[in-house]
Residue, then its C-alpha position, 0 to 999 in steps of 0.5 A: x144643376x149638373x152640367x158635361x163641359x167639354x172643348x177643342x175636339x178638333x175634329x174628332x165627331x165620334x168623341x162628341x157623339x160618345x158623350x152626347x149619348x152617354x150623359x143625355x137625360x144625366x146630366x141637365x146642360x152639355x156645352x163645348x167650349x169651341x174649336x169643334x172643328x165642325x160645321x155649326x149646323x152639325x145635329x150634335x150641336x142640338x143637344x150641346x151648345x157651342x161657341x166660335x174658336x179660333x179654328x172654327x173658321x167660317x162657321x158662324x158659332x157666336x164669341x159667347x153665349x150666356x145660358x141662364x136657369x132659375x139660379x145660374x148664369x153660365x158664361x161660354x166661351x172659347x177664350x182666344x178673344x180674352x187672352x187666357x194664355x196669358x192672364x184671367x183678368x179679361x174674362x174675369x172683367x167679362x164674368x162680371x159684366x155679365x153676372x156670370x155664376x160659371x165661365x166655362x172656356x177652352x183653348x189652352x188645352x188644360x184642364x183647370x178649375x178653381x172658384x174667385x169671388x164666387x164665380x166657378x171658372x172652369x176649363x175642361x182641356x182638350x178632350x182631343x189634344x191635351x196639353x200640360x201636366x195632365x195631358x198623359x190622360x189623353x185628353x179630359x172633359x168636366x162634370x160640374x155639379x152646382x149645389x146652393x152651397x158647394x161646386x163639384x168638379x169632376x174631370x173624366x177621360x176619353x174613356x168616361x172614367x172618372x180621374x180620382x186625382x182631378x175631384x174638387x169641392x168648391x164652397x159657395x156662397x149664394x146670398 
């Protein structure tokens, strides 16, 4: 299963629009991980799930979605509810609870991804306003490609060029 994971475009539709017209029919699920910034009805949001940020005031995006398929259970969520400034272990104890294989959030506007009791947890950054080491690249969106026995991760810029710096390979273990 591949999925486009993207978050905090703060406004910025156009963004939006570029990568649903380049990875529809590529890739099998694109999600944003919240502060769109955009009305929930917005057509965009038909081809690419979405959950509340904390600067989506007044739109009426659900806190977390859990989106299943045959193998995967892929927990969505901004994360300012969890405090994922600060720490992992809130929506780590959420991952769980929910039998979560993926946990895709946003709101710290940096990209991180890395595999703990065999649950992917992955930030895209800020595809609008990037923060951190990594925020010269002008923001980044993720590819995350799940394999029975391996994750693949694979951070892009705005330009939807791959960062050769930014590709990870996670074992897995399904049984």
């Amino acid at each position: 299963m591949k999925i486009m994971i993207v978050s905090d475009n703060h406004g910025d539709r156009d963004i939006l629009a570029k990568l649903v017209n380049e990875y529809t029919n590529k890739v099998d699920l694109m999600i944003h991980c919240g502060d769109s910034e955009m009305l929930v009805d917005d057509p965009i949001f038909e081809h690419m799930p979405s959950v509340l940020g904390n600067n989506d005031w007044g739109q009426p995006f659900l806190d977390k979605r859990i989106i299943e398929d045959e193998s995967e259970r892929i927990l969505l969520t901004h994360g300012h509810l969890y405090n994922v400034n600060f720490t992992m272990d809130k929506l780590a104890a959420l991952a769980r609870n929910h039998n979560a294989s993926v946990i895709a959030f946003g709101h710290t506007h940096q990209l991180a991804a890395t595999m703990k009791d065999n649950k992917l947890f992955i930030n895209p950054g800020s595809i609008s306003l990037p923060r951190g080491e990594f925020s010269y690249i002008g923001g980044t969106y993720a590819i995350v490609d799940l394999q029975d026995e391996i994750v693949k991760v694979q951070f892009y810029n705005r330009e939807l060029e791959p960062i050769d710096e930014l590709k990870f390979t996670f074992e897995r273990n399904m049984k």
